[in-house]
Residue frames as qw, qx, qy, qz and C-alpha x, y, z in Angstrom:
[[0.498, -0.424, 0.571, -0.496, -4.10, 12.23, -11.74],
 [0.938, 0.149, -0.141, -0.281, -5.00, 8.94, -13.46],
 [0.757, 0.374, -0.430, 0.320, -1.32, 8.08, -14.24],
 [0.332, -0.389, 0.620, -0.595, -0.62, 9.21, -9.97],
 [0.841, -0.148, 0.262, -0.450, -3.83, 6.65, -9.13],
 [0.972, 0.133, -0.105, -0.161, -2.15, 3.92, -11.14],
 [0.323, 0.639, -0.515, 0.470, 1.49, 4.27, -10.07],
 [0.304, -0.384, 0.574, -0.656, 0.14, 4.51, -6.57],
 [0.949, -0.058, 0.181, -0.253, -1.58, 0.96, -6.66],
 [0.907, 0.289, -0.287, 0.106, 1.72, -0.42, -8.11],
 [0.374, 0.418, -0.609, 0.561, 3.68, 0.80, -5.34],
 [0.604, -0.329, 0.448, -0.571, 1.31, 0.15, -2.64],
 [0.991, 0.009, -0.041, -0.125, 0.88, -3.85, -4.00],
 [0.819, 0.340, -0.406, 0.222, 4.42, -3.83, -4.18],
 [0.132, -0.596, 0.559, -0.560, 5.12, -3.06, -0.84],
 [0.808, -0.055, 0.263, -0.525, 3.10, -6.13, -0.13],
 [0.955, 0.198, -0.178, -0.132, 4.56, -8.27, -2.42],
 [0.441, 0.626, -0.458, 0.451, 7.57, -8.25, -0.16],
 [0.516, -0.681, -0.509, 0.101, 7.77, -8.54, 3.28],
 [0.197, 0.163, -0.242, 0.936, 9.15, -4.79, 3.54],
 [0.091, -0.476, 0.058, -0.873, 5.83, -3.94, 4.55],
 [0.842, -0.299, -0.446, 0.040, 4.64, -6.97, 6.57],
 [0.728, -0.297, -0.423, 0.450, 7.92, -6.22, 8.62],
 [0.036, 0.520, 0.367, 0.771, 7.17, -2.80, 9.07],
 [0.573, -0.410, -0.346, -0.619, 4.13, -2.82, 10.07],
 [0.846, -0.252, -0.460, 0.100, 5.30, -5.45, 12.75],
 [0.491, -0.123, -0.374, 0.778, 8.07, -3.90, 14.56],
 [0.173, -0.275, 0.152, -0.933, 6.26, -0.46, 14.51],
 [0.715, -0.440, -0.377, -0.391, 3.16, -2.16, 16.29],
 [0.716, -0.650, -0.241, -0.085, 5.61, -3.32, 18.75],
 [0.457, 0.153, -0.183, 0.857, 7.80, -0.62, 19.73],
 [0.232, -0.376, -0.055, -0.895, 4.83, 1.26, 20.10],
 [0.837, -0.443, -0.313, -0.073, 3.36, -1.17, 22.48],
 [0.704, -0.364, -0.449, 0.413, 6.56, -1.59, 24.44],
 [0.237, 0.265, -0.127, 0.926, 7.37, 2.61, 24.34],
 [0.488, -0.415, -0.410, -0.649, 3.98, 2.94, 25.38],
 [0.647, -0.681, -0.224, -0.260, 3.29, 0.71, 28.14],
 [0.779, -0.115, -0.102, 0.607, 7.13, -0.13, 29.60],
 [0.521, 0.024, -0.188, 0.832, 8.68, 2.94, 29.07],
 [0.226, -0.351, -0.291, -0.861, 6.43, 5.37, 28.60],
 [0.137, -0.162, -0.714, 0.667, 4.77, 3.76, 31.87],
 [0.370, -0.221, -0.431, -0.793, 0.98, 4.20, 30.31],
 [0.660, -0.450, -0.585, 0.142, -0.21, 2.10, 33.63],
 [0.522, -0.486, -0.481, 0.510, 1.16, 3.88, 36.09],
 [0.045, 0.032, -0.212, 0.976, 0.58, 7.50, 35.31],
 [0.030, -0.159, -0.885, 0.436, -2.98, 7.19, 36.11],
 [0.375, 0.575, 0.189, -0.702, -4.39, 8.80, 33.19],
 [0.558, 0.394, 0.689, 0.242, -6.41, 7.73, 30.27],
 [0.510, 0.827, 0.052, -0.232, -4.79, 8.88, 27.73],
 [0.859, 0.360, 0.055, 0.360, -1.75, 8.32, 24.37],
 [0.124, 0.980, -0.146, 0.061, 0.26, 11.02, 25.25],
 [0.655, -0.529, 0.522, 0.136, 3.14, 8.27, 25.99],
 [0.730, 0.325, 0.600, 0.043, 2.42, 6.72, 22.94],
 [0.467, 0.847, 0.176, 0.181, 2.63, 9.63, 20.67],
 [0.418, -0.871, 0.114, 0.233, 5.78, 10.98, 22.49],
 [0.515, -0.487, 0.651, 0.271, 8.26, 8.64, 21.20],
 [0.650, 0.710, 0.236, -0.136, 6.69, 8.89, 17.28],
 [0.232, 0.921, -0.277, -0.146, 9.56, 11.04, 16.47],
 [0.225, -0.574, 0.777, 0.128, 12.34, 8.59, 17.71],
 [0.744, 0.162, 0.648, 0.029, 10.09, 5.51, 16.33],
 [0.620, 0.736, 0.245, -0.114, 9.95, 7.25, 12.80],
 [0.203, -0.864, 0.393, 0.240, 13.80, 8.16, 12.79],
 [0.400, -0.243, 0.877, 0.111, 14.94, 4.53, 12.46],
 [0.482, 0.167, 0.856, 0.089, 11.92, 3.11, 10.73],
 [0.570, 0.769, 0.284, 0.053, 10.58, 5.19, 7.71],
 [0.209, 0.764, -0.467, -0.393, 14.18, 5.62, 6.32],
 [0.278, -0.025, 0.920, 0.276, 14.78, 1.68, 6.07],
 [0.516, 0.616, 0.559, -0.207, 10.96, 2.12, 4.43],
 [0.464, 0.864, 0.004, -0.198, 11.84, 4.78, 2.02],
 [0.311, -0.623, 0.543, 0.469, 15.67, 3.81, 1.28],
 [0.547, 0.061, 0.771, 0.321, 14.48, 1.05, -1.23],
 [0.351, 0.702, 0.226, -0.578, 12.04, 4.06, -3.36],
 [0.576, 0.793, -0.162, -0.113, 14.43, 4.98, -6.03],
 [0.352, -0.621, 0.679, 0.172, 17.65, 3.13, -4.97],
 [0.667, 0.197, 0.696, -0.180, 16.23, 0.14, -5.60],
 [0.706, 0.678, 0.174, -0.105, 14.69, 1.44, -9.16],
 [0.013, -0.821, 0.566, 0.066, 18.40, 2.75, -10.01],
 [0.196, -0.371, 0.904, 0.089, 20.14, -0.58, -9.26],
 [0.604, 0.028, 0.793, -0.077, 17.82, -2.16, -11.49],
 [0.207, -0.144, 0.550, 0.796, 17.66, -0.73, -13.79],
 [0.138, 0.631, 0.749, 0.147, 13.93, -0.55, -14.04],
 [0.105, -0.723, -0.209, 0.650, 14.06, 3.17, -13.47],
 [0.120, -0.191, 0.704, 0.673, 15.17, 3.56, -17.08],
 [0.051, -0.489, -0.773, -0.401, 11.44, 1.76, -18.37],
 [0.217, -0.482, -0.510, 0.678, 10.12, 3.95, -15.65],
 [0.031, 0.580, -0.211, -0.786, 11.26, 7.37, -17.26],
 [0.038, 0.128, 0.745, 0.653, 9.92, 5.58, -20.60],
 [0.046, 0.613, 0.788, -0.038, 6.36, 5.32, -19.82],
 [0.061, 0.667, 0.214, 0.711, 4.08, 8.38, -20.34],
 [0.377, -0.910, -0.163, 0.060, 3.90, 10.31, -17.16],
 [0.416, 0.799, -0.215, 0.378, 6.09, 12.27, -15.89],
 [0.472, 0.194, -0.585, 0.630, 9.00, 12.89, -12.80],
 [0.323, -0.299, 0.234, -0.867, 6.44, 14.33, -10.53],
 [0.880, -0.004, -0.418, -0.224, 4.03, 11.60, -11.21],
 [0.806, -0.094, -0.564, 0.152, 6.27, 9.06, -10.39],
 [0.295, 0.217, -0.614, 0.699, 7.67, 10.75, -7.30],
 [0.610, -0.269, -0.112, -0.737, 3.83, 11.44, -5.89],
 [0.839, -0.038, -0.431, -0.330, 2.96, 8.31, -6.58],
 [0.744, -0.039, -0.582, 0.326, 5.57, 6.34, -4.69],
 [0.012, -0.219, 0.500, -0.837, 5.25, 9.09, -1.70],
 [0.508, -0.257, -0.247, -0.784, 1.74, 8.71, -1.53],
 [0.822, 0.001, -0.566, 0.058, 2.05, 4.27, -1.64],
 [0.499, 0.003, -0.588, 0.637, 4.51, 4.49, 1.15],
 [0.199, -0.113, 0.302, -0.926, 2.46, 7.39, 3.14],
 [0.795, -0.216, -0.117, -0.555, -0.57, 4.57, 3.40],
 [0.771, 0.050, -0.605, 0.192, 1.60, 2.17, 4.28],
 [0.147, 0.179, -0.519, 0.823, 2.54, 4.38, 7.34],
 [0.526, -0.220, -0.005, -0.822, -1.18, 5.34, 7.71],
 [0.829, -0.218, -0.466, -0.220, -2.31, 1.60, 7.66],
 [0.363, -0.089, -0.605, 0.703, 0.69, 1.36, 11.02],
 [0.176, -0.058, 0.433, -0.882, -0.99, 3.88, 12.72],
 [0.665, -0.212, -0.110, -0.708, -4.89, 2.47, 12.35],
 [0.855, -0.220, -0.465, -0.062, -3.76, -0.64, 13.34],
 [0.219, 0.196, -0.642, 0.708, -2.45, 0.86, 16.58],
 [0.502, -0.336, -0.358, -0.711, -6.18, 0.70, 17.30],
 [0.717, -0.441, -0.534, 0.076, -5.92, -1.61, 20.47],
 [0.500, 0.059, -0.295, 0.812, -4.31, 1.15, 22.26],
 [0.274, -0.394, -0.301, -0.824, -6.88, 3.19, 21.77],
 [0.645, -0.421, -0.610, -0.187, -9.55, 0.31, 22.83],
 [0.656, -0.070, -0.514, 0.549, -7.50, 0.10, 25.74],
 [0.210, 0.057, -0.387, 0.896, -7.06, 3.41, 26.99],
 [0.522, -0.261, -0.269, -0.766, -11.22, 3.94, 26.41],
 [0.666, -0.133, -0.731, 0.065, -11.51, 0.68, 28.87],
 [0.556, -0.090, -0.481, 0.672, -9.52, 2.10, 31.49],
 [0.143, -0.433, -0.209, 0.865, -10.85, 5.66, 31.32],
 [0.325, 0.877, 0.316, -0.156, -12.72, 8.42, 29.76],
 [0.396, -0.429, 0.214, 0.783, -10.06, 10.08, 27.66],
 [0.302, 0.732, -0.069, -0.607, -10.78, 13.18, 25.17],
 [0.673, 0.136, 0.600, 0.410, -10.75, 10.77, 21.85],
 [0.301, 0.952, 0.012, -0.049, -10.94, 14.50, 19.93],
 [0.281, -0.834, 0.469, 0.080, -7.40, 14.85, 21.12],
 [0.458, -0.373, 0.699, 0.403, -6.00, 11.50, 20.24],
 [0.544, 0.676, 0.403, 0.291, -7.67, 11.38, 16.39],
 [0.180, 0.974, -0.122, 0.068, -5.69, 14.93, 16.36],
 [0.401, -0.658, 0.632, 0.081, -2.72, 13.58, 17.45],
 [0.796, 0.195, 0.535, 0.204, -2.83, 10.61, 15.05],
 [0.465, 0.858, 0.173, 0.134, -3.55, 13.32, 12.19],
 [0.014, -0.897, 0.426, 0.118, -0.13, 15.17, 13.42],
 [0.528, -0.325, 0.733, 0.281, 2.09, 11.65, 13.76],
 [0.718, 0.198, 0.613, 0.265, 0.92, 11.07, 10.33],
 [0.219, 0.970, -0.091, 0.047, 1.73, 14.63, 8.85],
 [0.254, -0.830, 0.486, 0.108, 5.16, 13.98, 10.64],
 [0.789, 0.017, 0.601, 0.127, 5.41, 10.43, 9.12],
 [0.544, 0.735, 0.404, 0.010, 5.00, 12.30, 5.90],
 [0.153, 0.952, -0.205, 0.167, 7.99, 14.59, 6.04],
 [0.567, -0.397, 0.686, 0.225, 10.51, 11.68, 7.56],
 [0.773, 0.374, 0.512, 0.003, 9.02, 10.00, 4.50],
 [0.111, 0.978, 0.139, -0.113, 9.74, 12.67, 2.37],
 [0.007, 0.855, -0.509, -0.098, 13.40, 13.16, 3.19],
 [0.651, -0.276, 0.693, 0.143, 14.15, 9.65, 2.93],
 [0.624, 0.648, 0.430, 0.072, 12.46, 9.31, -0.59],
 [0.120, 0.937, -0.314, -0.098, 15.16, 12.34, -1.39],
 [0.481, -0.670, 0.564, 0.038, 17.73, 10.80, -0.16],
 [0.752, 0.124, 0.648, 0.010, 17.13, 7.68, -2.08],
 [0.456, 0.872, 0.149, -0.097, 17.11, 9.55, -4.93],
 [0.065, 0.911, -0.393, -0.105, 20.66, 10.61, -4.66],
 [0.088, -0.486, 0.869, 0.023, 22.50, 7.18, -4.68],
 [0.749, 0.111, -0.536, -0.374, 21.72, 3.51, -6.26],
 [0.549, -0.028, -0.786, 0.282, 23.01, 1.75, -2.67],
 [0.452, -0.649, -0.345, -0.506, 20.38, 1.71, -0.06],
 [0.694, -0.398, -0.374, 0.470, 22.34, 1.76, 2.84],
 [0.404, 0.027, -0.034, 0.914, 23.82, 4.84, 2.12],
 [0.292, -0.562, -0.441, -0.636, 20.19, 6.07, 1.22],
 [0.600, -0.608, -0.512, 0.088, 19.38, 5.06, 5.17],
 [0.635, -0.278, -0.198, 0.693, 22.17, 6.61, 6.73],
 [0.131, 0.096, -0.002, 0.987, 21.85, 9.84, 4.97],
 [0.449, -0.565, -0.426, -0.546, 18.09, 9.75, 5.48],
 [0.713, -0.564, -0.320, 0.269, 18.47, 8.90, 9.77],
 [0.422, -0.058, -0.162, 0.890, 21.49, 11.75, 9.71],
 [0.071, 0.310, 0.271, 0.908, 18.90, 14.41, 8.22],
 [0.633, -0.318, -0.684, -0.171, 16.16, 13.10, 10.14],
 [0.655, -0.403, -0.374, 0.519, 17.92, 13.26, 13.22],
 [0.402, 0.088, 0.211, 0.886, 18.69, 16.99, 12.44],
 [0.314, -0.378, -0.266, -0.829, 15.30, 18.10, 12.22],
 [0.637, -0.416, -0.645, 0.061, 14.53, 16.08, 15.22],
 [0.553, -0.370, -0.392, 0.635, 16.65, 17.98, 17.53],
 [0.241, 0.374, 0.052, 0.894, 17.39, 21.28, 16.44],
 [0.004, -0.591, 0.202, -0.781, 14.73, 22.34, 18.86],
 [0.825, -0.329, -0.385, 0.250, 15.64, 20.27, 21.91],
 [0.167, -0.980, 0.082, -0.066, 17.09, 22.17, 24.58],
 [0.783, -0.435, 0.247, 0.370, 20.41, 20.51, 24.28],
 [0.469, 0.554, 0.339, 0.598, 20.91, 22.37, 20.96],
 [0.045, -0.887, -0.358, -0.288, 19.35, 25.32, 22.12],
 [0.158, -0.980, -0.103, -0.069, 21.44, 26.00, 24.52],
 [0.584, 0.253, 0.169, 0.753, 24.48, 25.65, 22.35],
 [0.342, 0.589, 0.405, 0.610, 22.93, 28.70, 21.07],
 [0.249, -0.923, -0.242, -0.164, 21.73, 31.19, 23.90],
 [0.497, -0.448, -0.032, 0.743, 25.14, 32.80, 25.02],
 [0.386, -0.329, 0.335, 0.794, 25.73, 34.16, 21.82],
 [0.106, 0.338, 0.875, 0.330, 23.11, 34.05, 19.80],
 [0.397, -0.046, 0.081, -0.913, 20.12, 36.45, 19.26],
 [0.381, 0.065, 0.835, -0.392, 16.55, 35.02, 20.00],
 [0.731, 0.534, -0.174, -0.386, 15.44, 35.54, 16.24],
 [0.457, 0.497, -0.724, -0.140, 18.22, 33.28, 15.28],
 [0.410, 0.004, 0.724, -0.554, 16.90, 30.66, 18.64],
 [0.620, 0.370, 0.472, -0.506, 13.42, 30.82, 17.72],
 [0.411, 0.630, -0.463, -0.469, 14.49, 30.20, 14.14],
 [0.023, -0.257, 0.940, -0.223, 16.69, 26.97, 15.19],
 [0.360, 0.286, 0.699, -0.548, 13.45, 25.77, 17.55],
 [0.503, 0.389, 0.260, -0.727, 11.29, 26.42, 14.47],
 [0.679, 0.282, -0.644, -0.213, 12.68, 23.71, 11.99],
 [0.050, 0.306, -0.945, 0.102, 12.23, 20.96, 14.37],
 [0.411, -0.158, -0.784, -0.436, 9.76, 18.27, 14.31],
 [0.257, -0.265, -0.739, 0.564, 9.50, 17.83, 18.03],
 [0.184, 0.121, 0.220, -0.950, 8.42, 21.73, 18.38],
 [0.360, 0.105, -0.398, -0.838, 5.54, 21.20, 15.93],
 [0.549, -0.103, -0.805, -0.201, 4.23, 17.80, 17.22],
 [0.274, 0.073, -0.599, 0.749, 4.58, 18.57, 20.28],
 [0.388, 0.089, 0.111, -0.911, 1.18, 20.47, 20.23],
 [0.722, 0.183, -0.314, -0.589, -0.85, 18.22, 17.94],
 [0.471, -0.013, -0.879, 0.070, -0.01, 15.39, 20.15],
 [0.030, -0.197, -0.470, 0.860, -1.67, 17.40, 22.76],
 [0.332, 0.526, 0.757, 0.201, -4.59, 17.44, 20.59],
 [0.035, -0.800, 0.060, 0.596, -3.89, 21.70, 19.66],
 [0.600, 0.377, 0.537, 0.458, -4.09, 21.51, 15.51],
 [0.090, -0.700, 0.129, 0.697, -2.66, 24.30, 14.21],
 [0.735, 0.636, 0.220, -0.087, -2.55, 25.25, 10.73],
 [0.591, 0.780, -0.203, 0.002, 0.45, 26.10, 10.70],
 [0.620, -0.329, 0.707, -0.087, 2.09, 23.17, 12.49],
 [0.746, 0.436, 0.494, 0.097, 0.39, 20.91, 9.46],
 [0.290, 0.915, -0.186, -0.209, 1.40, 23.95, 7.22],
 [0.110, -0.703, 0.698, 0.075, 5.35, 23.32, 8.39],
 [0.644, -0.090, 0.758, 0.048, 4.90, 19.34, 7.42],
 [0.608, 0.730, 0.275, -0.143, 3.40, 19.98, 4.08],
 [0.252, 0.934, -0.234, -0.095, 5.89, 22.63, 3.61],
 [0.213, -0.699, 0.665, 0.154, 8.84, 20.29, 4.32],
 [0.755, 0.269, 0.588, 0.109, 7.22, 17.06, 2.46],
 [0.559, 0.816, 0.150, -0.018, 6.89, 19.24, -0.74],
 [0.152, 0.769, -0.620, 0.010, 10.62, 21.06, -0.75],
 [0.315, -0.488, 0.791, 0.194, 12.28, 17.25, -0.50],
 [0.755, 0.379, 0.531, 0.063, 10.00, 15.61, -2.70],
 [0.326, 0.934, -0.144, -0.009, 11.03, 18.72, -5.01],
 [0.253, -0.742, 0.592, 0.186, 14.75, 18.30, -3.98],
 [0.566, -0.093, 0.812, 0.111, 14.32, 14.36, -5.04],
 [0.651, 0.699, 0.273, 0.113, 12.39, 15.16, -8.47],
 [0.286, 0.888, -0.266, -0.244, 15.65, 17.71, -9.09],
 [0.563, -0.442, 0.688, 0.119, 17.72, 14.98, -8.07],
 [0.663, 0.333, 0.661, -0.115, 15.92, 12.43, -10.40],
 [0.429, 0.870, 0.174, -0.171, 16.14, 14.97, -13.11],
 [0.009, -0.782, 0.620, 0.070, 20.02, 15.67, -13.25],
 [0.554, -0.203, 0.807, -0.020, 20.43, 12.31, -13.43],
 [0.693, 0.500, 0.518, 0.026, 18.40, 11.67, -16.10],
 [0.410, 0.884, -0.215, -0.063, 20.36, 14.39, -18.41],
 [0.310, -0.571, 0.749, 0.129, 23.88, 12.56, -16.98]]
């Protein structure tokens, strides 16, 4: 874990020494302000509480943690630094941890510094702050598994556009799948094992609760379970590559 702890401080400072996370950090502060009070119309439904705010996570995280993760391993690739990388002692796990981890505090630090929203809705009203600290804990479980597939993705090509695009297609994919405009592609013909199946890879379904402040275990479970299989997909990636 040493050679994780020290990886992960060189890819958290180097998000910093850029302004990838500066500009970040900015637009997701305000998108989430204007989804919040503009669309999302946090004034005028007449209750104190984020549930506007946390709605539109999924569509904010679509767009903006794949440009975050596109630069992971593209980046190392087209410089060739990936090469000294694979020299050092640790290993392909390691380094794929490490640089999930870096980039999964960078998301975290967005979401604590959505903190005037909070302030805000506690002004206005009493609202259950159990509920929105559970609802943070889910947007940043879900941040963690956009993260995830982008960091794959990135993995799979040395030009970081291509890295976005296929990260926002996949992204988008697990977004819907259980929206009812999918769904009811599916109910003519379809059995409701093969439905509830559909409905049960999608982010929406699973957040959906734990923005509601309803933590399940096996809501978190299904984020875990889908960080881990693409970080895995992106270490096999990472691996074949290295033997080419």
């Amino acid at each position: 874990m040493s050679n994780v702890m020290i990886l992960l401080k060189r890819e958290f400072a180097s998000f910093f020494a850029t302004p990838v996370a500066y500009v970040f950090i900015g637009i997701f502060l305000i998108l989430s302000a204007v989804f919040a009070f503009f669309i999302g119309s946090l004034y005028e439904r007449g209750q104190a509480d984020l549930l506007p705010f946390f709605n539109f996570h999924p569509w904010l995280y679509l767009f903006l943690v794949p440009a975050m993760a596109m630069r992971t391993w593209s980046e190392e690739r087209k410089s060739g630094s990936i090469e000294l990388l694979m020299t050092l002692p640790i290993s392909t796990w390691q380094a794929m941890l490490a640089k999930h981890l870096a980039a999964w505090l960078v998301l975290g630090l967005a979401l604590v510094l959505t903190f005037p929203l909070w302030i805000t809705v506690n002004y206005l009203g009493n609202p259950d702050n159990g509920i929105i600290l559970a609802a943070y804990l889910g947007s940043w479980f879900m941040a963690g598994a956009f993260l995830a597939i982008g960091i794959c993705m990135s993995a799979m090509t040395k030009n970081q556009v291509i890295a976005f695009i296929l990260s926002v297609v996949v992204c988008f994919l697990f977004v819907v799948s259980g929206s009812n405009i999918v769904l009811d592609a599916f109910k003519n013909w379809a059995p409701s094992l093969v439905i509830d199946t559909i409905a049960s890879f999608s982010f929406l379904t699973h957040f959906e609760a734990m923005a509601k402040g309803v933590i399940a275990l096996n809501d978190l479970g299904y984020f875990l379970l889908v960080t881990l299989s693409w970080l895995f997909a992106g270490l096999l990636i990472i691996e074949q590559k290295k033997a080419d």
